[in-house]
Structures are given as C-alpha cells and as structure tokens.
C-alpha angles and dihedrals in degrees: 000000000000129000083251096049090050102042082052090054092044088053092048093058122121104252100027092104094045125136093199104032109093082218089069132116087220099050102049093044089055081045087051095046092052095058087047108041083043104053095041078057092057092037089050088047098048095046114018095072093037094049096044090056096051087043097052091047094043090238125146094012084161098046084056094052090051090054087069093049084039096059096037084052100046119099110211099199092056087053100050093052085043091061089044095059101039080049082054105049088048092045087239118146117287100189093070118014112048087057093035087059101045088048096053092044082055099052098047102073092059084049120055091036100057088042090055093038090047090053096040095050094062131115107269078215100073098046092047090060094042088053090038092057100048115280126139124238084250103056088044090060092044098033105033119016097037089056098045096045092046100101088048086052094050086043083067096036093061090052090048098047085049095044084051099041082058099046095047086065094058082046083061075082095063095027131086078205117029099156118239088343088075088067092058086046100047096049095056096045072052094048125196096001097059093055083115092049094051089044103052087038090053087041087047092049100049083044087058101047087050093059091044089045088048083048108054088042083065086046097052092050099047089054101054113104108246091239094050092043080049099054092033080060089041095052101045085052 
C-alpha cells in the first residue's frame, strides 16, 4: 500500500473526525490551539506592557535589538527538553509545563520587538500634540501609541502564533497530548506502517498554520485604525 493509500485510509477511520475522541482531527487540533493561544497570551502579558513603556521613554534600545538575535538563536527543541528535565528533577508535571515554557520563551522575543519598534517608529508629532492637549504620559501610551503601533504588534504576534503552532507538534515528543503533533509522533514510533499517520498529521499541521496565518492577516486588518490603513494605502500607491 502507498503513503497515499494508507493516509487516505487513516483519514477515513471511525473516530478520525471526532470532537471527543482524543483520536480525532478536531480534537487534537482544539488541544493544539490551546497550547498556542495560551501561551501567546502569557508571552504578550509578560512583554507588551513592559516594551511599550521602554519604548515611550526611549529606554533599552539595545535590550530590544538582542530580542531579535535571542529568538533566531534560540533552538526550541532543546528548550523544550530543557524544561522537561528541570520539571522532572523537581517532580513537577511534565505533561504542561515543560512545553508551555518553551513555548512562552519562544514567543517573547517577537514580541517585545515588534511592540518597541511599533511605538518608536511613530511620528514625534503625534505624541507632541497629544501631550500638548492634555494627555498623561499614561494615557498617551494607552490612547495613542498602543493604537498606532497595533498592526506592527500583531506583525509580531502572527510570527510568533506560527513559530508556536509549529513548535507544539515537536512537544508531541515530551507530551502524552501534543496536539497534532502526536500524530507525527505516534506513526514513526509505528514505522512503516504509520507512513500514513506521519503524512495526514504533517498535512493537518501546515493546514493549520495557513488558517492562523489567514487569520491574523483579518485581524490585522480590522485593527488598523481607519486614518493609518488609509496613509499606509496612500503611501504603496
């Protein structure tokens, strides 16, 4: 039988499409989603206030040019097996929190880059004539430069998802879940037999990365203020 004959047969199982069976396409995409939506969360939490107020006081300009060299350097599968064996060592669970970590140290770099980079690139202007009509430093920051700099923070948002949706699948290794990623994991420890198993998990993966990446690109639309979509058209024509 061919890897296509039997990934066709793999998607054509009983319980493949199931939303309750751990077996299913469905659930183990909703089971990759939540590593990934949760740990952008904790990555975005950890760096977005932190960064837009380094940015809005001109502070660490070097600490924001090493994110970019942190995160390339960065090997996520080492850190994931790091986090495992410091989880293990300390009897901590070893089903969450050694993927959650990595996933969050890989996410923060992105992040914090794109959101100092968003709020230093704007127009001194604007932020002159917000301060010269009253507003606080702290309502400029929340009012003005967050707004502005949003499509270059979900720039970096949408790297970092994708970076993540990819990484969940290698934490398939260390993880009795692992999403999709448990599908890749689960046809080579098969062999030969689960060529079809590794082929429809990698197809459902990439799947995966396109919608988020579809999706980000909407987001990204929808919360761009209408004057700044306007000059960035203004200015590509």
């Amino acid at each position: 039988m061919s890897i296509i004959d039997q990934t066709i047969a793999w998607l054509g199982e009983p319980n493949r499409w199931s939303w309750t069976d751990p077996a299913g396409i469905p659930y183990r995409t909703v089971e990759h989603l939540q590593f990934s939506v949760l740990a952008l969360a904790v990555g975005a939490l950890l760096t977005i206030p932190s960064a837009l107020w380094l940015a809005h006081y001109r502070r660490a300009p070097f600490l924001a040019s090493s994110a970019v060299n942190i995160g390339r350097a960065i090997p996520s599968f080492g850190l994931i097996i790091l986090f495992w064996f410091l989880a293990y060592r300390w009897n901590v669970d070893t089903n969450f929190w050694p993927l959650l970590l990595a996933l969050v140290a890989l996410a923060l770099p992105p992040l914090f880059t794109n959101t100092y980079a968003g709020v230093v690139s704007l127009e001194q202007e604007t932020v002159d004539a917000a301060r010269g009509t009253g507003f606080t430093e702290g309502q400029i920051m929340l009012q003005i430069e967050l707004p502005l700099a949003l499509p270059v923070i979900l720039a970096g948002a949408r790297v970092a998802f994708l970076q993540l949706v990819a990484t969940v699948a290698i934490g398939a290794i260390v993880n009795d879940g692992g999403g999709l990623g448990r599908y890749i994991v689960d046809g080579f420890a098969e062999g030969a037999a689960g060529n079809g198993e590794i082929l429809g998990g990698a197809i459902a993966v990439i799947i995966l990365a396109l919608i988020c990446e579809g999706a980000f690109t909407l987001i990204t639309r929808a919360a761009t203020p209408k004057g700044l979509a306007l000059q960035q058209n203004t200015r590509s024509e």
